[in-house]
TORKOL-4160 file (C-alpha; in steps of 0.2 Angstrom, whole numbers, padded with zeros to 4 digits, m for minus):
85
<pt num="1" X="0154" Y="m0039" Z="0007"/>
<pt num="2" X="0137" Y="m0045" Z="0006"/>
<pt num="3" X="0133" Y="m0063" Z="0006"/>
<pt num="4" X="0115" Y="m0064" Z="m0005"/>
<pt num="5" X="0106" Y="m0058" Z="m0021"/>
<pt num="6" X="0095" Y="m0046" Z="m0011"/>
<pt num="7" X="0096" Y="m0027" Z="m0013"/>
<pt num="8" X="0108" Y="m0016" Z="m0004"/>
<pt num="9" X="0097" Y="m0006" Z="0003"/>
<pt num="10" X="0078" Y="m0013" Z="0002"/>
<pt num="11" X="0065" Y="m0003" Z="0009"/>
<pt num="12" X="0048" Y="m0004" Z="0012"/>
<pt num="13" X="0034" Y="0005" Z="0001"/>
<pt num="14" X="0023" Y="0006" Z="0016"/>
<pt num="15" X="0023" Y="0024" Z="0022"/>
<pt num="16" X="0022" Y="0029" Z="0001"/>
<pt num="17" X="0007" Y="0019" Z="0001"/>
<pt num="18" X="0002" Y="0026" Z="0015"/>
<pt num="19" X="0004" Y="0044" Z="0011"/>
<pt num="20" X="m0003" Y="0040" Z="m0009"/>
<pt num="21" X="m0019" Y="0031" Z="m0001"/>
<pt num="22" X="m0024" Y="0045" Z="0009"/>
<pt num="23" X="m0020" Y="0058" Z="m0005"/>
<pt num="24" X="m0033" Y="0046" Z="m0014"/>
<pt num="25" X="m0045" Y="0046" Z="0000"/>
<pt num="26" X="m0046" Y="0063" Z="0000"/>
<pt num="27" X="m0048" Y="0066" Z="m0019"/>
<pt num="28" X="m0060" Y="0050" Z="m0019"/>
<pt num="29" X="m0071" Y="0058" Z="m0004"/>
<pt num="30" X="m0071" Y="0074" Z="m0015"/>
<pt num="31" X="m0077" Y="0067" Z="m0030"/>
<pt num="32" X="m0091" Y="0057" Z="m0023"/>
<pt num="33" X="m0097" Y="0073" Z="m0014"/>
<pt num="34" X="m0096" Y="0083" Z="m0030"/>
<pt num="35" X="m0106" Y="0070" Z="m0042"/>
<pt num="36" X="m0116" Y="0068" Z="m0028"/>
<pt num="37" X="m0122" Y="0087" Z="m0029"/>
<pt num="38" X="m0123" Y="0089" Z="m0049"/>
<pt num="39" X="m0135" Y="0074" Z="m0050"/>
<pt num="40" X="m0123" Y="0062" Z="m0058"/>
<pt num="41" X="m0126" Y="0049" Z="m0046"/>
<pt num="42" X="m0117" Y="0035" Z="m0057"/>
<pt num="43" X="m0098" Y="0042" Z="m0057"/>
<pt num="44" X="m0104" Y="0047" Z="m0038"/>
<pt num="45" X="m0107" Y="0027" Z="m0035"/>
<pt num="46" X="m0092" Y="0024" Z="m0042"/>
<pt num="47" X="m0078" Y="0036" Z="m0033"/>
<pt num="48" X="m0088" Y="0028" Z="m0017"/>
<pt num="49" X="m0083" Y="0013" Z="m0022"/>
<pt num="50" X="m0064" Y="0018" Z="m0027"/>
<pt num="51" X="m0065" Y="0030" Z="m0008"/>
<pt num="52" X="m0073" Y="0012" Z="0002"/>
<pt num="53" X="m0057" Y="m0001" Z="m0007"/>
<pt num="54" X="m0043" Y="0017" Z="m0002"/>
<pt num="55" X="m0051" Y="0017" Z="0016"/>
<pt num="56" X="m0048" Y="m0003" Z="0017"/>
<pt num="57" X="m0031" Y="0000" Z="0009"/>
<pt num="58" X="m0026" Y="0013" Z="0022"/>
<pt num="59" X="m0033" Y="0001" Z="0035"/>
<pt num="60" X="m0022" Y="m0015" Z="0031"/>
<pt num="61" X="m0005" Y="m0002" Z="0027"/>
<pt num="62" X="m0007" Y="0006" Z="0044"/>
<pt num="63" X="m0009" Y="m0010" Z="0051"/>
<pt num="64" X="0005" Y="m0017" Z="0043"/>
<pt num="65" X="0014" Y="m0002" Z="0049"/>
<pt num="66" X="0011" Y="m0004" Z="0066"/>
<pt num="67" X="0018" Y="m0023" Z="0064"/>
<pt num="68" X="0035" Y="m0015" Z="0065"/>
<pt num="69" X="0051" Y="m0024" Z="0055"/>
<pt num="70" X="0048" Y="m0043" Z="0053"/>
<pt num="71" X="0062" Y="m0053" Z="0054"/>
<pt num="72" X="0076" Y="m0050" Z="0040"/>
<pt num="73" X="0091" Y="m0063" Z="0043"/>
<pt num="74" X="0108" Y="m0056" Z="0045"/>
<pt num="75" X="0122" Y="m0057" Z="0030"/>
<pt num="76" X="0130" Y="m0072" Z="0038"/>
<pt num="77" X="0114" Y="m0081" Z="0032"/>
<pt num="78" X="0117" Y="m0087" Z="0013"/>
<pt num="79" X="0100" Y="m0083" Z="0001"/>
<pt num="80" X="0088" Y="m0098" Z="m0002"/>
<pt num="81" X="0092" Y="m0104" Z="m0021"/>
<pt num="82" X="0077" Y="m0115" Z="m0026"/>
<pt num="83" X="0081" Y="m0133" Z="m0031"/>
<pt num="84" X="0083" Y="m0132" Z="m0051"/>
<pt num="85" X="0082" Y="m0151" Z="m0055"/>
């Protein structure tokens, strides 16, 4: 019997993220490499900007990660139901 509104079983996106971001970083990395080369230094601008916010993404999931579980309060603690008045 569970004893809040909460999901059964909520997980954390983090290592999805994680493993999207660097799949990102990679084709980012490849893209600005390849503009770079054929002369189209505008789209290469660009996927260095989209490969700079992935490698600050990655940073701050890895990070996050590495925080480990925060605290989740057990069922015998009711949900907080904001005041309605």
């Amino acid at each position: 019997m569970r004893s809040g509104n909460e999901p059964v079983n909520a997980r954390s996106p983090l290592r999805l993220r994680l493993g999207l971001g660097i799949w990102g970083l990679v084709w980012a990395g490849a893209a600005t490499a390849a503009f770079a080369l054929t002369d189209h230094p505008g789209w290469a601008v660009l996927c260095g900007v989209v490969f700079l916010v992935t490698v600050v993404d990655i940073t701050l999931v890895t990070r996050h990660i590495r925080q480990g579980p925060h605290y989740q309060p057990g069922r015998d603690v009711p949900p907080y139901e904001p005041d309605h008045r």
